[in-house]
C-alpha positions as CSV (number, residue, x, y, z in Angstrom):
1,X,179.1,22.8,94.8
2,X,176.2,22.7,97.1
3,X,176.8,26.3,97.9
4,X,176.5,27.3,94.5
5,X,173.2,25.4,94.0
6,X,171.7,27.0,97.0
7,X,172.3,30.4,95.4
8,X,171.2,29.3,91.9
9,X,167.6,27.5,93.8
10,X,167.3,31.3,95.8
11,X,168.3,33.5,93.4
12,X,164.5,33.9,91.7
13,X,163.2,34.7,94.9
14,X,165.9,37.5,95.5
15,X,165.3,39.0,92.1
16,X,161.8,39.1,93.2
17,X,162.0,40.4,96.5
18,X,164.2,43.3,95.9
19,X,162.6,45.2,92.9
20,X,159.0,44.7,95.2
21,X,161.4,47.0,98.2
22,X,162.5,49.1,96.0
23,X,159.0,50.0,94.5
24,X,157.7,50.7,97.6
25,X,160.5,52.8,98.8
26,X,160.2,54.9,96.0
27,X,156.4,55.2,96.6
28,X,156.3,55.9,100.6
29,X,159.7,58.1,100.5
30,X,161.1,56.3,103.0
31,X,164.7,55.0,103.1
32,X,165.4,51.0,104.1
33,X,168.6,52.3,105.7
34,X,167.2,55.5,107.6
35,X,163.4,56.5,107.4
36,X,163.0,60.1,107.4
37,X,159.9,61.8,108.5
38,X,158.8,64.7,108.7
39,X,159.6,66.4,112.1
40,X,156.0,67.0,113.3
41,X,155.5,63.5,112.7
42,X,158.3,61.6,114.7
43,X,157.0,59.7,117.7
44,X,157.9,61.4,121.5
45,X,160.5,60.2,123.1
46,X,159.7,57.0,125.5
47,X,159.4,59.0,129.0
48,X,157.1,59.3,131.5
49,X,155.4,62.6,131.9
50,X,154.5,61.6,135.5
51,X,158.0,61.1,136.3
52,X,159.0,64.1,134.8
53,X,156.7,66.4,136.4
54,X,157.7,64.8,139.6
55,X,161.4,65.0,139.7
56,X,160.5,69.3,138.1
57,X,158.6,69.4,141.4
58,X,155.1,69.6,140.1
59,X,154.5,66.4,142.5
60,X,150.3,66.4,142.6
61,X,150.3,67.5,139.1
62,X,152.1,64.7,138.1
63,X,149.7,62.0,139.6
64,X,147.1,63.0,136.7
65,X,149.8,62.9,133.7
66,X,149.9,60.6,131.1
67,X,152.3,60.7,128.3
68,X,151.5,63.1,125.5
69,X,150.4,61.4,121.8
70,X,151.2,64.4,120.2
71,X,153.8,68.0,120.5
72,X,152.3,69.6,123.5
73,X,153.1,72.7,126.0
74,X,151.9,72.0,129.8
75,X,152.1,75.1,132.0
76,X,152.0,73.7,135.4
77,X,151.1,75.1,137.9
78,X,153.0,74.5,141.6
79,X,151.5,72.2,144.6
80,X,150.3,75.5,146.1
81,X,148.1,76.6,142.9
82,X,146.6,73.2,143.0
83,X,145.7,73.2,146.6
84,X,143.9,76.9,146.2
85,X,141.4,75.6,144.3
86,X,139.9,72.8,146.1
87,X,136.9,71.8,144.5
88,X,139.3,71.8,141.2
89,X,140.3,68.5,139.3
90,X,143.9,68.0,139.1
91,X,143.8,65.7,135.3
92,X,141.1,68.3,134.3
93,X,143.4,71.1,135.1
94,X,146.3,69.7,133.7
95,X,143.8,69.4,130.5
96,X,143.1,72.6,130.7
97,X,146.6,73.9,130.6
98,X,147.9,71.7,128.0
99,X,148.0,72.6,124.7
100,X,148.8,71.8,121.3
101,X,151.9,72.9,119.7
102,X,155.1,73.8,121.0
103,X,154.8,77.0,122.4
104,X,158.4,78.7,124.1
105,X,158.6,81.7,125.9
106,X,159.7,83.8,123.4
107,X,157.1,83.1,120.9
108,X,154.3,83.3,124.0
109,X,155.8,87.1,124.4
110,X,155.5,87.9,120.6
111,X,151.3,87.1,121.2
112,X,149.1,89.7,120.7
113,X,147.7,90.8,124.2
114,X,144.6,88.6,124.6
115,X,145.2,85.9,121.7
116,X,143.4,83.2,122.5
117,X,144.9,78.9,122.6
118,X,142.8,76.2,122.6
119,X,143.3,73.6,125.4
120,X,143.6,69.9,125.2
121,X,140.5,70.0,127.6
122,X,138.1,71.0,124.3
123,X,135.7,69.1,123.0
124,X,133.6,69.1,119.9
125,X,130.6,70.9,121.3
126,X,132.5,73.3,124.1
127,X,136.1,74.1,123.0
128,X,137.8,75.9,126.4
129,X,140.7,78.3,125.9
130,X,143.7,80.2,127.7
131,X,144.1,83.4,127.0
132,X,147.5,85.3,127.0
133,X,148.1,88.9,128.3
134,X,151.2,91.0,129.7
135,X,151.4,93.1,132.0
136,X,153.6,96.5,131.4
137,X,156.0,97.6,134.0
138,X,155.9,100.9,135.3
139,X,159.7,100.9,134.8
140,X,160.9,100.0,131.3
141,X,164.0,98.6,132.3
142,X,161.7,95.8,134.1
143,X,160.9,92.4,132.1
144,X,157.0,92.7,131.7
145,X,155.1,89.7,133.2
146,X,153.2,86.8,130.9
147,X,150.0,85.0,132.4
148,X,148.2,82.5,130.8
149,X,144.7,81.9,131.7
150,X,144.9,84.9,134.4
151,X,148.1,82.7,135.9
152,X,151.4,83.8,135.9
153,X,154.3,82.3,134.2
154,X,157.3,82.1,137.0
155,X,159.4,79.4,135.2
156,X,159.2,79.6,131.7
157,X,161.4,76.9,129.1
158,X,161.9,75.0,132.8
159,X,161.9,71.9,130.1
160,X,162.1,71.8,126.5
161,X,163.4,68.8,124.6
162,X,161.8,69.9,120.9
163,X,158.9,67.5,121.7
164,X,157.4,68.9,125.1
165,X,158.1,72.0,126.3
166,X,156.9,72.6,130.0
167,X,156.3,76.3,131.8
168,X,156.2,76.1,135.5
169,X,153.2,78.8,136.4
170,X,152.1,80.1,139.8
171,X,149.1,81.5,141.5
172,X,145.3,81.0,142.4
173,X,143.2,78.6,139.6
174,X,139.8,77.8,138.6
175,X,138.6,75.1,136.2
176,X,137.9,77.5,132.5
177,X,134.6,78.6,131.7
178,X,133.2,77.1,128.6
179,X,133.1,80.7,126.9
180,X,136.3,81.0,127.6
181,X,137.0,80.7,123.7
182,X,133.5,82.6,123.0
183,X,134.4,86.2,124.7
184,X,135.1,88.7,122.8
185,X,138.5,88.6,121.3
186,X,140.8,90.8,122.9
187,X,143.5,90.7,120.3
188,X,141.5,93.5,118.6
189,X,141.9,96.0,121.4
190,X,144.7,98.2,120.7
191,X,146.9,100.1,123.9
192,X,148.0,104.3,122.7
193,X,150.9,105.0,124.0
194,X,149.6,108.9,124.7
195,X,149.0,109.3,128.0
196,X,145.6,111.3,127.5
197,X,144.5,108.1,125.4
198,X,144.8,105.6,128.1
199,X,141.3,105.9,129.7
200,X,139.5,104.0,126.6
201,X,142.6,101.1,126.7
202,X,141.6,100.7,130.2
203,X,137.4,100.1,129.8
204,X,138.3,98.2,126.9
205,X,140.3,95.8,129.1
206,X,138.0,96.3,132.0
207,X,135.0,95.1,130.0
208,X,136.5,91.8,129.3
209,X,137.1,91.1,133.1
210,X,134.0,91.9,134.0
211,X,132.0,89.3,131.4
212,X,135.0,86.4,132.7
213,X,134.1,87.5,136.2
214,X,130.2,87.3,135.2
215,X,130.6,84.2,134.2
216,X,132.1,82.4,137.1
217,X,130.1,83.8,139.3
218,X,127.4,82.2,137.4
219,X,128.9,78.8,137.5
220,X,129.4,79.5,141.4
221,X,126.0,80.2,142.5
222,X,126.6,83.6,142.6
223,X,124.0,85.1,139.8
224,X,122.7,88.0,141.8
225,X,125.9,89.0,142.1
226,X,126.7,88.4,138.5
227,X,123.4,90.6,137.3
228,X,124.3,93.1,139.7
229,X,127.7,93.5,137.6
230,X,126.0,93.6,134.7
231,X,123.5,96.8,136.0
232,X,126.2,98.5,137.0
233,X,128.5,97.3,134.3
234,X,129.2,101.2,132.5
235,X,129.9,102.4,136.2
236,X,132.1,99.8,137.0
237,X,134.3,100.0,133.6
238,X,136.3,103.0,134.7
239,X,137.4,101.3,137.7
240,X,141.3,100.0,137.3
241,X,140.4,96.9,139.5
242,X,138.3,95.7,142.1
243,X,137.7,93.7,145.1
244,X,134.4,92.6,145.4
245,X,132.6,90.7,149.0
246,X,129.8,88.4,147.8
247,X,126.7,86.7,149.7
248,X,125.8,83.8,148.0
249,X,122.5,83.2,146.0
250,X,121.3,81.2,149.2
251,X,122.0,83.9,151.7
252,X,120.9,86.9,149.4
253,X,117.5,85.2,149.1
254,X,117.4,84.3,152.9
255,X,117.5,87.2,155.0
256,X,120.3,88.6,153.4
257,X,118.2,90.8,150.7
258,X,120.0,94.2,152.4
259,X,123.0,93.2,149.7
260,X,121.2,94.3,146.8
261,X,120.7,97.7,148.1
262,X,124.0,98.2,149.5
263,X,126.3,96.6,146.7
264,X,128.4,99.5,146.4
265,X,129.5,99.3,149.9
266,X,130.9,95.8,149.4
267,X,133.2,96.7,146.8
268,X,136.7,98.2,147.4
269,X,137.6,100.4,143.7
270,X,141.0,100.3,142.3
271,X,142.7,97.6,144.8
272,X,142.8,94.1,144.1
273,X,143.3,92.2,146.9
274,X,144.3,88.8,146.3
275,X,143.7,86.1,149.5
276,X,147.1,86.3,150.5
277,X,147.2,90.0,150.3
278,X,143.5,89.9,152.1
279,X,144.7,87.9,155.1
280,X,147.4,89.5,155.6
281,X,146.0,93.0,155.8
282,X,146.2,94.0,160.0
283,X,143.8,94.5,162.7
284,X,141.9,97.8,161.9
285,X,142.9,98.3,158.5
286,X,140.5,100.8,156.9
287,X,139.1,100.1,153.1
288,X,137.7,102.5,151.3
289,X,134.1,101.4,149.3
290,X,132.4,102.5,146.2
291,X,130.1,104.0,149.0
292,X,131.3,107.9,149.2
293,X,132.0,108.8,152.6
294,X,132.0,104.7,154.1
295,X,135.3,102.2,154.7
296,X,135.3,98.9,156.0
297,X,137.6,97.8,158.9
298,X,139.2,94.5,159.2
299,X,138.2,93.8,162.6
300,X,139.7,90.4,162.8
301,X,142.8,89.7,161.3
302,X,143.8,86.7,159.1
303,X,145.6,84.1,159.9
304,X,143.6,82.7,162.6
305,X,142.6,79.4,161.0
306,X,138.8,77.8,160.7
307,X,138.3,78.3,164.2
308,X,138.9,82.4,164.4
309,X,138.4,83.4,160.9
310,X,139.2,87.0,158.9
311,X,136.2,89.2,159.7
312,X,135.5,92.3,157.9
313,X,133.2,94.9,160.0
314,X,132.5,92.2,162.4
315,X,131.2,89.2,158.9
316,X,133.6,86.3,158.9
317,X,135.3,86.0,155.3
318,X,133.7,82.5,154.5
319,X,135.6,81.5,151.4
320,X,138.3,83.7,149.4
321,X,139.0,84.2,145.2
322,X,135.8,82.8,144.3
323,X,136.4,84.5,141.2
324,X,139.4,85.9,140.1
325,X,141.0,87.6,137.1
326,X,143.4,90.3,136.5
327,X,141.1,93.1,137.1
328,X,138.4,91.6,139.7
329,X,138.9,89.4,143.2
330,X,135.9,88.3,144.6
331,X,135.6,86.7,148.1
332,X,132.9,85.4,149.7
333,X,131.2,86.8,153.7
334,X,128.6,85.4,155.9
335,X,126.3,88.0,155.5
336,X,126.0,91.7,154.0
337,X,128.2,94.2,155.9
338,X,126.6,96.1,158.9
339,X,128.4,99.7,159.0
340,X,130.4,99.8,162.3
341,X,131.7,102.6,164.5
342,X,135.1,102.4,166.7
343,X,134.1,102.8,170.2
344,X,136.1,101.8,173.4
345,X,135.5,98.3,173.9
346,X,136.0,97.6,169.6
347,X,133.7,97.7,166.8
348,X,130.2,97.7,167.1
349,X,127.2,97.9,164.4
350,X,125.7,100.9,163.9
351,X,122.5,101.0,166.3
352,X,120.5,103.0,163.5
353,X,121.0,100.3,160.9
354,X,118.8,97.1,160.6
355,X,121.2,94.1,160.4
356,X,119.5,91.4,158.2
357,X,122.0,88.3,158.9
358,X,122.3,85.9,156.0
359,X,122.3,82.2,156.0
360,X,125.3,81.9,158.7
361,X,123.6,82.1,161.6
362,X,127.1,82.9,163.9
363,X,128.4,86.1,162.0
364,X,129.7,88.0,165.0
């Protein structure tokens, strides 16, 4: 009996309570039993990005993660990419290569060449974008190669769980230049298959290196170089690639003014040799320079360390990939190049040349 009065005493409130759910369930959509929401809106799953970088090997990356709010693709790049750039931020570059969106493989492949993704790193005055490109193999049995932001992607869907999806990506980084979203949109270049057509694919392409490279050199204290590129920018278009030595702004207005008038002998047309590739060219390798008739000779190999460093016709290689793209490599020397001639005890300079040394007063 006291049973049945309870239920009569709470019975009001339950006939009051449950028409009030109901109303609202009807209003929000959501079910009491099992909400259901749509999928870009469901919460990540509880992990922790750190630890899963970690345990996929992207150990110093992982120091500077924190757990994504929203669906994200990360293309890491390896301990080694981190450790070439070494005035870089790890959490900035982790920024920078984190994006919005899930992003796999295959749909990164369907991209036009040179599409364009805004980064996690953007802000509301100076939004910073990778861009995509692929390279074509020579042979078309081979699998073409995808970089993002000039890097390439080794170990692509290395984690996909519908909420993050992680590509592991490998080679030499710099933090993005903030026209990285501003240069001219490469999706609108267009690649003929005719063989006699290919020249105008090639500037095209060309052109957009060059303004990238312009810019970092710019950000790098580099300018002179960078308005040299742009004087001889229609020359320099229908090169392939390019590896370009570089005196800073410092040593170009310190003694080493003799850049200027020689540019063309510090770039090697149609080679692009990366740092690796660089120091591990041997002793009296010959380059050939836009210069007709003149070569540079490594005269020190690579590979010796701080203390016996790469020298190039008897300049020490001071820093390497100061700027780097697809097309261009530019490394850093002591001082403008002095033309040498073999002779029996090595290289020497060329007696009739004035050497002007630049702001490294130990070149030789």
């Amino acid at each position: 009996m006291a049973n049945l009065l309870h239920i009569v005493f709470l019975l009001p409130f339950i006939i009051i309570i449950f028409p009030t759910t109901t109303a609202a369930a009807a209003i929000t959509g959501y079910s009491s039993l099992a909400p259901s929401m749509p999928d870009e809106q469901q919460q990540l799953p509880p992990y922790n990005l750190s630890t899963l970088l970690y345990n996929l090997g992207f150990r110093d990356l992982s120091v500077a993660a924190t757990s994504p709010a929203n669906l994200t693709t990360i293309f890491a790049p390896t301990d080694e990419s981190l450790r070439s750039c070494r005035y870089c931020s790890t959490s900035l570059i982790l920024f920078e290569h984190s994006v919005d969106g899930l992003y796999p493989y295959h749909l990164l492949r369907a991209l036009a060449f040179g599409t364009k993704i805004e980064t996690l790193a953007s802000t509301a005055t100076t939004p910073l974008c990778l861009t995509i490109t692929i390279s074509t193999p020579p042979n078309p049995s081979t699998e073409p190669t995808l970089f993002v932001g000039g890097v390439e992607i080794t170990r692509p869907d290395l984690f996909n769980d519908g909420n993050v999806i992680i590509h592991g990506i490998q080679g030499y980084l710099a933090h993005l230049s903030p026209f990285s979203c501003q240069i001219e949109r490469m999706t609108s270049l267009t690649f003929p298959t005719h063989r006699n057509s290919a020249a105008p694919s090639t500037i095209s392409v060309m052109r957009e290196f060059l303004k990238d490279a312009m810019v970092g050199l710019r950000m790098n204290d580099y300018t002179v170089l960078a308005l040299l590129l742009q004087e001889n920018f229609d020359q320099l278009m229908q090169l392939n690639s390019m590896t370009i030595f570089a005196v800073d702004d410092a040593g170009v207005f310190g003694d080493g003014h003799t850049y200027v008038t020689n540019f063309r002998f510090h770039i090697v047309p149609n080679q692009r040799l990366t740092a690796s590739e660089l120091l591990n060219l041997p002793l009296d390798s010959v380059l050939s320079t836009m210069e007709p008739g003149e070569r540079l000779r490594v005269t020190v190999g690579g590979g010796g360390g701080p203390l016996s460093p790469m020298r190039i016709n008897n300049v020490k290689i001071t820093v390497t990939n100061i700027v780097f793209n697809q097309g261009i490599v530019v490394h850093g020397i002591a001082a403008p190049f002095p033309r040498v001639h073999l002779t029996t005890i090595g290289f020497m300079a060329d007696p009739t040349e004035t050497v002007h040394l630049g702001p490294t007063a130990n070149w030789y």
